[in-house]
Structure formats: C-alpha cells, structure tokens
C-alpha positions in Angstrom: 0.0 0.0 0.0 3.1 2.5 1.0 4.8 2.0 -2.6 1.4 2.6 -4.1 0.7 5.6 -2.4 4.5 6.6 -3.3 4.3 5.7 -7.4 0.9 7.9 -7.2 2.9 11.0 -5.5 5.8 10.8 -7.5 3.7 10.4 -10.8 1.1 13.6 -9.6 5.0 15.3 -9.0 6.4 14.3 -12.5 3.1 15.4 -13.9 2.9 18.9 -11.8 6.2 19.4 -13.3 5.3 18.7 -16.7 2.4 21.1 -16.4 4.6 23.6 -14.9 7.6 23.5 -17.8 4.8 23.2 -20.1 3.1 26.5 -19.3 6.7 28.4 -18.6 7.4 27.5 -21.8 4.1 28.5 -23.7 3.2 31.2 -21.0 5.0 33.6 -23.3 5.2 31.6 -26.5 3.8 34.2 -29.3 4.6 37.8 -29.2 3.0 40.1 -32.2 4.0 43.2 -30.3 5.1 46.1 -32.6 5.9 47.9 -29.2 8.7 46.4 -28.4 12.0 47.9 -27.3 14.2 49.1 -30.3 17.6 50.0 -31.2 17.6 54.4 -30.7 14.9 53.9 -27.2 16.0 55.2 -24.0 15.7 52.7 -21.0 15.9 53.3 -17.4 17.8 52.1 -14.5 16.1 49.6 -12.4 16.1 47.7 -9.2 15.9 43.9 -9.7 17.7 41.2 -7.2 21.3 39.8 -6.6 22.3 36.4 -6.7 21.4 36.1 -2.7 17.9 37.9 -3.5 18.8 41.6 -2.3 17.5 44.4 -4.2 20.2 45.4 -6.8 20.2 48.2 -10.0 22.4 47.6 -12.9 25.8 48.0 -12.2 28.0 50.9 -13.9 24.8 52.6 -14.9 25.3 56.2 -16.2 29.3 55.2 -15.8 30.2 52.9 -18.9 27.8 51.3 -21.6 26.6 48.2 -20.4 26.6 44.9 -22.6 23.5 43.2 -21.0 23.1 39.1 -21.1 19.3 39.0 -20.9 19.1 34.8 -20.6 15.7 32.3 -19.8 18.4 29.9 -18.3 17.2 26.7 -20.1 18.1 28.5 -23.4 21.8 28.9 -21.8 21.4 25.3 -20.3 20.1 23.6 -23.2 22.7 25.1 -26.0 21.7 28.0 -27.9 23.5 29.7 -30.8 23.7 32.8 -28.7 24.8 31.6 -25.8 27.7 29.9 -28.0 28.3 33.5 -29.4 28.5 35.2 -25.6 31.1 32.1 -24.6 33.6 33.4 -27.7 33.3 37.2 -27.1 34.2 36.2 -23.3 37.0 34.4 -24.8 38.2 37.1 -27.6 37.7 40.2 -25.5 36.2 42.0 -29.0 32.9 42.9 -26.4 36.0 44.3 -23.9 37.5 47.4 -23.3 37.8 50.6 -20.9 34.4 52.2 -21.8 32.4 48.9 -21.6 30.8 46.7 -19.0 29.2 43.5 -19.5 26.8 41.5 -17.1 24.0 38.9 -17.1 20.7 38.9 -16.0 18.5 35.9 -15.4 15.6 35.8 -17.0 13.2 33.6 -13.6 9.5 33.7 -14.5 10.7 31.6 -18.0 12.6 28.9 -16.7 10.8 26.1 -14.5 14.2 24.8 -13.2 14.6 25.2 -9.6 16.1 28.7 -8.8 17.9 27.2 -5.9 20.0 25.1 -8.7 20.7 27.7 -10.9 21.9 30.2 -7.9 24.8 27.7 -7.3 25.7 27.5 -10.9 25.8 30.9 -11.3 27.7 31.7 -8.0 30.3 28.8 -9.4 30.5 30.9 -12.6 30.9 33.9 -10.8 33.8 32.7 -8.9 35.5 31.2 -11.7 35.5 34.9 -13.7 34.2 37.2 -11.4 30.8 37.8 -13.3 27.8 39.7 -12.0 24.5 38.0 -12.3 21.6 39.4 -11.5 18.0 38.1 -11.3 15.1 39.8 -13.1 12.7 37.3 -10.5 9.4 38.3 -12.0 9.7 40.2 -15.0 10.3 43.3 -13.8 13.0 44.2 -16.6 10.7 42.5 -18.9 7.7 44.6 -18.9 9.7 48.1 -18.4 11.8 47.6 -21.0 9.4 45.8 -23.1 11.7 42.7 -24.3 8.8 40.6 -25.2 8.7 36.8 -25.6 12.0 35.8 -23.9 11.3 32.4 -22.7 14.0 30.1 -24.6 16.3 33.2 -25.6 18.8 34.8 -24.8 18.9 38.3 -25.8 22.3 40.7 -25.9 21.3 44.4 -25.1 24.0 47.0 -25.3 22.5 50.2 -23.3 25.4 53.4 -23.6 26.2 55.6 -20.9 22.8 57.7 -21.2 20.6 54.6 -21.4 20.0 54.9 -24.9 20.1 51.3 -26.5 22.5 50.4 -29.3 22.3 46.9 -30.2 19.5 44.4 -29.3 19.5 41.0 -30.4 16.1 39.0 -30.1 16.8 36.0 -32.2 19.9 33.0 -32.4 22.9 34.5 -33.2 24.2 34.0 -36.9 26.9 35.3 -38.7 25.2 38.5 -40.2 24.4 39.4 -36.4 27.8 38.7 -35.1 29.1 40.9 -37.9 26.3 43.4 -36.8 27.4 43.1 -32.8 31.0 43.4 -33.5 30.2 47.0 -35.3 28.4 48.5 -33.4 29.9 47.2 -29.7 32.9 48.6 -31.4 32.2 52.4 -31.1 31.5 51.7 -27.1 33.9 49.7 -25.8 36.7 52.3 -26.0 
C-alpha cells in the first residue's frame, strides 16, 4: 500500500512538473507586439535582485555602456546559438575594453528549473570569472523595457552611458548578427 501511495505521488510530481515546464514554456510563447524595445529607445535604470535575492540596479549605470546578457536559463542550459556566441566574445575580449561593462541577468518567471539550482551555478560561474549576475525574478526588466517573448532566448542588449540602446539582439545568433554586434559594440567599448 506504501509504494502505491509513493508511485501515485511521484507520478502527480512528475506530472505537476510537466504542467509547470509546459506553461513556462508557452506562458509567453507568441509575441505580435510592434511595441517592443528598439535600437535608438531610451531605457531606465532599475532595481531587480542579486544572486542572494537583495534588491540590486544595474551596475555601472550612467558610468560605462553596459553589454547586457538577458538569458531564460534553459536557453543557456540547453545550448543556444547565442549563448555559444557570448562564450567566444568572453574568450576574444572584442565585447571588452575601458568604456564597456558587460553583465547577465537571469531571466526567472521563463525557466521552471529550480532557482535554488541555478543560484549555485551561477555563484560557481561567478567565482571562476568574477561575473555579475543578476536576477530579473518576476519580470520586472521585462515589462519596463518591453523585451517581449523571452522564454527560450537569450537576448544581448547594449545600453550606452545615457541609457539609450545600441544593439538588441532577439533572435539566435548567426553570422550577419555577429558581424552586426561586432560594429556596433565597437564604437562603445573604448
């Protein structure tokens, strides 16, 4: 009686979870929205969380241009052509220089993985290079800078020093849009 009271929890568990992927991952599936955010729009500062769930704005705001890492986390966990693009330009350095900051922000409400999980990743990758994640926990960044349908993406926002965006990428990374990155992040990393 015990293992059949067990096999029906553990199958109403693996079918909670299914539900739950299932709707993070249509929750924002289709996005017609001609208002979203667009290369030449001015965004603002906000305050979203840290890694240990503290209230934190955007570092070097107003100080440097900002190379953003917008990322649903099972886009970077499950291999995406932009994710493979942000791993060379960590590599290269062409996204580094003196006038130029770069940073991730994790993308929560998209993902069903547990948060828990993907803290301790992320606090492994931050001691390994010193990166600063931050967490955009319910869409906050989102819906005031009106990134749309991000669930499964992972979107590269360059903001300059007076908030004005450069370059947004929405879409996988391909060769005309690494050309495209690479010219523009150019004229703001010096």
């Amino acid at each position: 009686m015990k293992a059949k009271k067990l096999f029906t929890l553990l199958t109403l568990l693996l079918l909670g979870a299914n539900v739950q992927m299932s709707f993070a991952q249509s929750k924002y599936a289709v996005d017609n929205s001609p208002n979203l955010l667009k290369v030449g729009e001015k965004v603002e500062n906000l305050e979203i969380k840290d890694l240990q769930g503290n209230p934190a704005v955007l570092p070097y705001w107003g100080e440097k241009n900002v190379l953003i890492f917008y990322v649903d986390p099972d886009a970077y966990l499950n291999g995406n052509k932009t994710a493979d693009f942000a791993a060379v330009i960590e590599k290269n350095k062409r996204a580094a220089g003196p006038a130029i900051e770069g940073f991730g922000v994790l993308d929560f409400p998209d993902t069903a993985l547990p948060k828990s999980i993907l803290r301790k990743i992320c606090a492994k990758r931050t001691e390994k290079n010193g990166a600063t994640i931050l967490e955009d926990e319910v869409h906050l960044m989102n819906k005031q800078w009106r990134l749309g349908n991000c669930n499964g993406k992972f979107l590269l926002i360059l903001v300059d020093k007076t908030g004005v965006v450069r370059y947004i990428r929405r879409q996988p990374m391909d060769k005309a849009g690494e050309e495209e990155f690479y010219r523009v992040v150019d004229q703001y990393r010096r």
